[in-house]
C-alpha positions in Angstrom: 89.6 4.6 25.7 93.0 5.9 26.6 92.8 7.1 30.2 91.1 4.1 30.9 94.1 1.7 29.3 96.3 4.2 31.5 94.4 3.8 34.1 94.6 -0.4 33.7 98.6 0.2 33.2 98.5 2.0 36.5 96.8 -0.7 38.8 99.4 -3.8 37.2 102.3 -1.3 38.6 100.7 -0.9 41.7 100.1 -5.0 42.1 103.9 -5.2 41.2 105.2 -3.0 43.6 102.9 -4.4 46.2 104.5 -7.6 45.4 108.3 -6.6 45.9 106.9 -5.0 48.9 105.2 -8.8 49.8 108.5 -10.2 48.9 110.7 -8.2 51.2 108.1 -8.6 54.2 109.2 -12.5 53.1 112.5 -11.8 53.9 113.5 -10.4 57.2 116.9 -9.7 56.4 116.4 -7.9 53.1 113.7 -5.9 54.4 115.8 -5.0 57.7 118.2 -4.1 55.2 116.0 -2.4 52.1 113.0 -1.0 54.5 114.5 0.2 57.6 117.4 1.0 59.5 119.7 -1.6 61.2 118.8 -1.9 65.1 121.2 0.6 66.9 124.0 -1.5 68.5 125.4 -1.2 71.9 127.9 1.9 71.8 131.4 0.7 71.8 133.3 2.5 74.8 134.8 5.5 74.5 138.0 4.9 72.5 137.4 1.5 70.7 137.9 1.9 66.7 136.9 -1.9 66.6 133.2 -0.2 66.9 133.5 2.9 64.9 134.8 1.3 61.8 131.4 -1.7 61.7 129.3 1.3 62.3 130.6 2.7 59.0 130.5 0.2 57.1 127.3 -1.1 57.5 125.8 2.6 57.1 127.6 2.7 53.9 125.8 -0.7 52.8 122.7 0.6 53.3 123.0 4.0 51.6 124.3 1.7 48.7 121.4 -0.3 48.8 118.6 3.0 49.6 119.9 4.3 46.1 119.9 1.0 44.1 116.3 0.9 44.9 116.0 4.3 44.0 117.6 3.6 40.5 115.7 0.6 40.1 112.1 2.1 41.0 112.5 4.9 38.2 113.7 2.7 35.6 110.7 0.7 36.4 108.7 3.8 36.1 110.3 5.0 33.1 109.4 1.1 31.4 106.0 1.7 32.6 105.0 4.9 30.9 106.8 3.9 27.7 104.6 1.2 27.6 101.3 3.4 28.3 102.7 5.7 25.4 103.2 2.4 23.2 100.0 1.5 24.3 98.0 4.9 23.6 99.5 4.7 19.5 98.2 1.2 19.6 95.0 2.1 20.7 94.9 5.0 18.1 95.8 3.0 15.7 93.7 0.2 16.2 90.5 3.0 16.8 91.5 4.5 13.3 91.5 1.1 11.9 88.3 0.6 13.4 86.6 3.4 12.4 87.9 2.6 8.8 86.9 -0.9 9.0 83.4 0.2 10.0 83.5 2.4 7.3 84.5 0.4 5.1 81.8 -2.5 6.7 79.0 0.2 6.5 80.0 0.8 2.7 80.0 -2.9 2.0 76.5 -3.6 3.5 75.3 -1.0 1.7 76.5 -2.3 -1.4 75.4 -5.8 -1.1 71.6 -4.3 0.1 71.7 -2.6 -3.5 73.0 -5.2 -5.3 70.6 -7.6 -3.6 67.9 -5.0 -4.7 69.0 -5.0 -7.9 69.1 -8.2 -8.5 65.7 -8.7 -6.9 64.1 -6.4 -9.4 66.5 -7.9 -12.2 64.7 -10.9 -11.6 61.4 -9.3 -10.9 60.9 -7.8 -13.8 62.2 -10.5 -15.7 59.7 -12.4 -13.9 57.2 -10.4 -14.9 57.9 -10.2 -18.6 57.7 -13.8 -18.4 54.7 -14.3 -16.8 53.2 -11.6 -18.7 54.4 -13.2 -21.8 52.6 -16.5 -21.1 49.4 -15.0 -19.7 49.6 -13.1 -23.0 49.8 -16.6 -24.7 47.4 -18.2 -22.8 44.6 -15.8 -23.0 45.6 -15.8 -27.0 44.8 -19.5 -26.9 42.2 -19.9 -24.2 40.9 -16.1 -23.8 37.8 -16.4 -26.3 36.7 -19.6 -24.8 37.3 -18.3 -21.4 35.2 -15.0 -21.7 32.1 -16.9 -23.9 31.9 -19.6 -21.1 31.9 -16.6 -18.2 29.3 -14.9 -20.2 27.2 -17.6 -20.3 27.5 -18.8 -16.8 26.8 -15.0 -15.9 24.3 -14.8 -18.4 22.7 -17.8 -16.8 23.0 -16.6 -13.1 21.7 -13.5 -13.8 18.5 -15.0 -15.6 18.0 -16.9 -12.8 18.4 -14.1 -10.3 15.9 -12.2 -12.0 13.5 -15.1 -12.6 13.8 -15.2 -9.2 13.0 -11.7 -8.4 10.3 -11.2 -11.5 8.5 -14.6 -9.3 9.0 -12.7 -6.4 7.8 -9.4 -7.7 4.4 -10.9 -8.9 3.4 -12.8 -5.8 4.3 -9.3 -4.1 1.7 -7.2 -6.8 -0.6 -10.3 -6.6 -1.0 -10.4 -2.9 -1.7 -6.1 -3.1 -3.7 -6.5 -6.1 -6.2 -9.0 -4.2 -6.1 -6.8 -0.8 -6.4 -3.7 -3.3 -9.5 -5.3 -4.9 -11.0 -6.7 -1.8 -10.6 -3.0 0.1 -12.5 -1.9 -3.5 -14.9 -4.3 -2.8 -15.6 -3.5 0.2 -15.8 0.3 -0.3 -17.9 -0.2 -4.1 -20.5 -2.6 -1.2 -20.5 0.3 1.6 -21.0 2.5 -0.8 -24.0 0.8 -2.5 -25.5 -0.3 1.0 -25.2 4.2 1.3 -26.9 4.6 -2.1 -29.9 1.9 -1.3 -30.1 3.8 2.7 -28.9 0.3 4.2 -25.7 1.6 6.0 -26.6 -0.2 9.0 -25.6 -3.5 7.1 -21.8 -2.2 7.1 -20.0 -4.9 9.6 -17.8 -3.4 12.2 -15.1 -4.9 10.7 -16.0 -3.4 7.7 -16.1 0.0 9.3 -12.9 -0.6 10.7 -11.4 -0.9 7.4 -12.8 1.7 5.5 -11.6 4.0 8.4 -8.1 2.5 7.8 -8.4 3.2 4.2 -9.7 6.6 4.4 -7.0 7.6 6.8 -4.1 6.6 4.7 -5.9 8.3 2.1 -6.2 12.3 4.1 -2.3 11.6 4.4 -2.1 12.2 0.8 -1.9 15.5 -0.5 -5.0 16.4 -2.2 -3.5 16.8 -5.6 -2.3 13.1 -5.5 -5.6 11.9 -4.1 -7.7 9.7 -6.8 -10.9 8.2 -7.0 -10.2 5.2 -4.5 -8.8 7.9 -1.9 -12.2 10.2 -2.1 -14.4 7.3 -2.2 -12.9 6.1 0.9 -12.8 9.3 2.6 -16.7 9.4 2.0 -17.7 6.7 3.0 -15.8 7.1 6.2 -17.7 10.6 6.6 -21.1 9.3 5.9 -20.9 6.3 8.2 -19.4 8.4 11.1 -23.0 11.0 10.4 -20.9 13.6 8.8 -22.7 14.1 5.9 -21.8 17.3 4.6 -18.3 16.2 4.4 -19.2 13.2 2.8 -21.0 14.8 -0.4 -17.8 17.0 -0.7 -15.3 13.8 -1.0 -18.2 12.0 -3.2 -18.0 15.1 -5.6 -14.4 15.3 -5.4 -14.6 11.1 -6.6 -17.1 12.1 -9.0 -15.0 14.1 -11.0 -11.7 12.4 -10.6 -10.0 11.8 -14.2 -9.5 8.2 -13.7 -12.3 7.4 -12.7 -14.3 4.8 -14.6 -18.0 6.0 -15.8 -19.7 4.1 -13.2 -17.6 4.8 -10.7 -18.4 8.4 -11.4 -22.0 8.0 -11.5 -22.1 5.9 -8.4 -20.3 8.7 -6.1 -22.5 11.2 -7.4 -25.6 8.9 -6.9 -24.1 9.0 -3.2 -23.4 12.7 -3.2 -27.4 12.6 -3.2 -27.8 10.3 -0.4 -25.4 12.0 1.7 -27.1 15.4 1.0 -30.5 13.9 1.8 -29.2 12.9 5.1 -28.1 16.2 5.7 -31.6 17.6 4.9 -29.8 19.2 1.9 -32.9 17.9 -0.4 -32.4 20.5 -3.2 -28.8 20.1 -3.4 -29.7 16.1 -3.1 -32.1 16.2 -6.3 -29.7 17.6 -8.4 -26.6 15.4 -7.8 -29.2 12.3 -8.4 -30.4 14.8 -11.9 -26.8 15.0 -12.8 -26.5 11.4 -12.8 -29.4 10.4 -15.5 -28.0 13.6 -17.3 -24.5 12.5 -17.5 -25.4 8.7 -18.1 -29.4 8.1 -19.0 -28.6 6.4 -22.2 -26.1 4.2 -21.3 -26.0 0.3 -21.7 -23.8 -1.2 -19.5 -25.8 -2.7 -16.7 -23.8 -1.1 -14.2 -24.6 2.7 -15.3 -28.3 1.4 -15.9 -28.2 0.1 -12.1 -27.0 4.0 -11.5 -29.0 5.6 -13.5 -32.4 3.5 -11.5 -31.2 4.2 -8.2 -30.6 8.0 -8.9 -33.9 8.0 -9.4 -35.7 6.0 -7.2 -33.4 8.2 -4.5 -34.4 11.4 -6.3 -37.7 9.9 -5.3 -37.3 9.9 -1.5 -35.8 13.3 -1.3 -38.9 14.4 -3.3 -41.1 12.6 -0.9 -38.8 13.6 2.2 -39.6 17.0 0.9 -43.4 16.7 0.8 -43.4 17.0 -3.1 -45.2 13.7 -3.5 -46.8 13.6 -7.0 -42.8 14.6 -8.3 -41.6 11.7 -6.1 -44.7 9.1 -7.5 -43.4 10.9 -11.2 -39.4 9.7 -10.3 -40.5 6.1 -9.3 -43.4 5.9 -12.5 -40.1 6.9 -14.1 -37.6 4.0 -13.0 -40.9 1.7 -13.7 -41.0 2.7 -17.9 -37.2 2.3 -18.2 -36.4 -0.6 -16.3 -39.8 -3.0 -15.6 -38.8 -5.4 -18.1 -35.3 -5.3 -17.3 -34.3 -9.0 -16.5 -30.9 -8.7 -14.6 -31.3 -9.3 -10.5 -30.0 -5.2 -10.0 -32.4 -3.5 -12.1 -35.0 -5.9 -10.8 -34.5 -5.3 -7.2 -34.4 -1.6 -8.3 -37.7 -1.9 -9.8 -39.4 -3.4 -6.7 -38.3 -0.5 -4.9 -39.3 2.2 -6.8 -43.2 0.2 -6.8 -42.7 0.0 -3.2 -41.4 4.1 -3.2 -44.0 5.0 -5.7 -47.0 2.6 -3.0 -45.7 4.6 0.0 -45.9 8.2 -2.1 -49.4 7.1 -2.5 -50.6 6.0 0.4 -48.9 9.7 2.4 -50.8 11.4 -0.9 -54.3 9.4 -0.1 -53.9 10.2 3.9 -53.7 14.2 3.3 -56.4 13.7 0.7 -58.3 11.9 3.2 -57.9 14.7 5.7 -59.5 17.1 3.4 -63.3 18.3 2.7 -65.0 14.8 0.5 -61.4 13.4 -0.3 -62.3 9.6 1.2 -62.9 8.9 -2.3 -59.9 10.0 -3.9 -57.9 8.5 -1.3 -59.5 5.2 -1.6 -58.6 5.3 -4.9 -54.7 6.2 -4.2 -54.9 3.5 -1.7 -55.5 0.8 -4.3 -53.3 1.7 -6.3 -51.1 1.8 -3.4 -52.0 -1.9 -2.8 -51.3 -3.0 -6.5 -47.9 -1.3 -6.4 -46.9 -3.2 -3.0 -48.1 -6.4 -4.1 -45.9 -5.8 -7.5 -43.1 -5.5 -5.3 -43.6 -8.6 -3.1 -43.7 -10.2 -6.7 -40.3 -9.8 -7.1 -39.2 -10.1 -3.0 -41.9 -11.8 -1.3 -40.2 -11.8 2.0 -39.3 -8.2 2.3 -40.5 -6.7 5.7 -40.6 -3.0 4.6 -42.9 -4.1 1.6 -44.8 -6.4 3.8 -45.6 -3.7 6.1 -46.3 -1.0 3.5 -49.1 -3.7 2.5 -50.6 -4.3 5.6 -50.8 -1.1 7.1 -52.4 -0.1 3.3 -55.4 -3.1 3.7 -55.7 -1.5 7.3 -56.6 2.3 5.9 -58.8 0.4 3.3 -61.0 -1.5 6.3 -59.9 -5.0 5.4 -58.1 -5.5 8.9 -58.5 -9.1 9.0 -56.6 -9.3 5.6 -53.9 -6.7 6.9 -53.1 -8.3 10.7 -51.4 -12.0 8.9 -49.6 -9.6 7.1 -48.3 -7.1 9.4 -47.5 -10.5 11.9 -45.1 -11.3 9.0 -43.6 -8.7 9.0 -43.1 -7.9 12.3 -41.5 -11.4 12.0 -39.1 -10.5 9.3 -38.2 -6.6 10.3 -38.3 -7.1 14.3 -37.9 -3.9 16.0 -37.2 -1.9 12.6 -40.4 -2.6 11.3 -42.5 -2.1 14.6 -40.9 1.8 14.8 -41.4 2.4 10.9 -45.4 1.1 11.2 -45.5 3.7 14.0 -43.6 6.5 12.6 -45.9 5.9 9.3 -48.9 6.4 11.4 -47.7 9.3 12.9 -47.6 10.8 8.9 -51.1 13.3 8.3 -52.5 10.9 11.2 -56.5 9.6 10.5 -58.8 8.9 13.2 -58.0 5.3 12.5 -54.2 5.5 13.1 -54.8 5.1 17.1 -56.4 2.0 16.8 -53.5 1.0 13.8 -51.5 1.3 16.7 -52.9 -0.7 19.6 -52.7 -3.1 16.7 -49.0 -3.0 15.9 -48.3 -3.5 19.8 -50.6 -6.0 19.9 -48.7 -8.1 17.1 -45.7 -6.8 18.9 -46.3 -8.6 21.7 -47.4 -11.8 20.7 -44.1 -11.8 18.1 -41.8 -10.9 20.6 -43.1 -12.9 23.3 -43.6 -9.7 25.6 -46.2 -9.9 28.3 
């Protein structure tokens, strides 16, 4: 800060010399007189003093003047740099007094910033006890009342809540209970339709479903499968032909711990019928054994509707495997406990065990037929053949298998004319399933008369179909 106030001291005494130096150029006479030397004269002639003595005297004027400046330029200097040096202590002083003052200013902020703190949290705290002091009052007054009306309004928003979600909830188990029933439907149906050798009847649909089923049920582990999950996984197995795996998820279902009774017996009873379709008679014969083991004494309709069908199946394999009299024994058997049996199941069981034991007969009466003086004996299994198919058709008069059983039975006894109305029907009924299982059943120990049963069956074919 000084050299620049010298420096500021220094330019004003450069303007003021510059303006004597303006003033003098003002003045021609002072600055002929000041600046430069008087303009030489004409020389006097030799020998005048007149001359001589003006010369003098005006050379002593301006050596007078020359040092007057002289005098006068260094006392101006001399003013000048006593004024710098007055002006360098003032500056001094003043940035001493500055520094001190901003000191001093720094120190003062700093002082009001913590007083103004202080007071703040002075009257914070303050504050605080006072407002603490009246919450404290209030809630001593109001808390009680406060807290018993917020429990009850949260009481009452949470019952609601979970009224809402309990309502929820049960339409959510409703809806899976009914799908989880109707799948069980479904599946306890396919699985009877197996048992009673109808598997054709299972819808597409149907199929489709139990394939869905018994896929979600593999992804279990088997430890965590139950009875649903192997029921479903043979059913699955049976309707896609693969039998053998089917009987091992049935007996996997039959002896699952959950499993109701009947469900038990109803897997084994298709254990049997899987087995049978895999030409595994033996092993067939005793699951259907196992089940009037396990559950021949039982009341409950549906075990008694088990316990037939076990053995009107047990029947069939017997027959399947030529043993004829043991398969006429299983149906005679189904006849004594259940004949009298009112309930639409064990009826419809009933007919088909007379039906089962009227076929056993009639196969019994062709291979006695075929033998040395058996016409007789045949005959004889024959009508009792007849009276066990029209015992059937008591119960179902309109079943084709039964209808067919007769006619093609009046047509080995030589009452043709009697058998032909009958066979029309049910040709009628049983369509192309009938028509293949009259020829197939001709084809079984075939008699001399069996070629012309034949031409028959095509003949009634044709005119039912409509077939030139």
């Amino acid at each position: 800060m000084r050299s620049g106030l010298a420096c500021a001291l220094l330019v004003i005494l450069a303007v003021t010399m510059a303006g004597q130096a303006g003033a003098a150029a003002e003045n021609p006479d002072t600055a002929k007189a000041a600046a430069t030397p008087a303009p030489a004269t004409a020389p006097a002639a030799p020998g005048t003093d007149q001359g001589t003595t003006n010369l003098r005297r005006e050379q002593d004027l301006l050596d007078r003047d020359l040092k007057h400046l002289d005098e006068t330029t260094r006392l101006r200097i001399e003013a000048f740099e006593k004024q710098i040096s007055a002006q360098d202590l003032r500056i001094g002083d003043l940035s001493l007094s500055a520094e001190r003052d901003s000191n001093t200013i720094t120190l003062l902020a700093i002082f009001i910033a913590v007083a103004t703190a202080a007071f703040g949290f002075a009257a914070f705290f303050s504050a605080r006890t006072q407002a603490l002091k009246a919450v404290k009052t209030w809630l001593d007054d109001h808390g009680p009342e406060v807290l018993e009306r917020l429990k009850d309004e949260t009481q009452q928003k949470m019952n609601q809540r979970l009224g809402k979600l309990e309502s929820e909830l049960e339409g959510v188990l409703a809806k899976a209970t009914r799908q989880s029933k109707e799948l069980e439907n479904l599946v306890e149906r396919a699985g009877g339709q197996i048992a009673e050798r109808k598997e054709e009847e299972v819808s597409p649909g149907d199929k489709k479903e139990i394939a869905q089923a018994a896929k979600d049920a593999k992804a279990k582990p088997d430890s965590e499968k139950m009875f649903p999950d192997w029921f479903s996984i043979g059913i699955d197995a049976y309707l896609n032909d693969n039998y053998l795996r089917a009987a091992e998820a049935f007996d996997h279902a039959a002896r699952s711990k959950e499993a109701t009774s009947a469900q038990k017996a109803r897997a084994l009873v298709n254990k049997g019928a899987a087995l049978g379709m895999a030409e595994e008679l033996e092993g067939a014969i005793v699951a259907y054994d196992e089940v009037v083991q396990r559950f021949g004494d039982a009341e409950e309709p549906a075990l008694r509707e088990q316990v037939a069908m076990a053995l009107f199946n047990k029947g069939v394999a017997l027959g399947n495997a030529e043993k004829l009299e043991d398969a006429i024994a299983a149906s005679d058997e189904v006849v004594r406990r259940f004949g009298d049996a009112e309930e639409p199941a064990l009826r419809e069981q009933v007919a088909m065990a007379l039906n089962g034991r009227a076929f056993s007969r009639l196969c019994l009466a062709k291979r006695s037929w075929r033998g040395p003086d058996g016409e007789e004996e045949a005959r004889a299994l024959l009508s009792q053949a007849l009276t066990d198919a029209d015992a059937a058709l008591n119960i179902s008069p309109d079943d084709a298998i039964r209808l067919g059983n007769k006619g093609y039975t009046l047509y080995l006894l030589g009452r043709t004319e009697e058998a032909e109305p009958v066979l029309r029907r049910a040709l009628e009924l049983g369509g192309e399933k009938v028509r293949d299982a009259e020829l197939e059943d001709a084809d079984i120990h075939p008699l001399p008369q069996d070629e012309a049963f034949k031409e028959l069956i095509h003949r009634l074919w044709t005119e039912v179909s409509g077939n030139n």
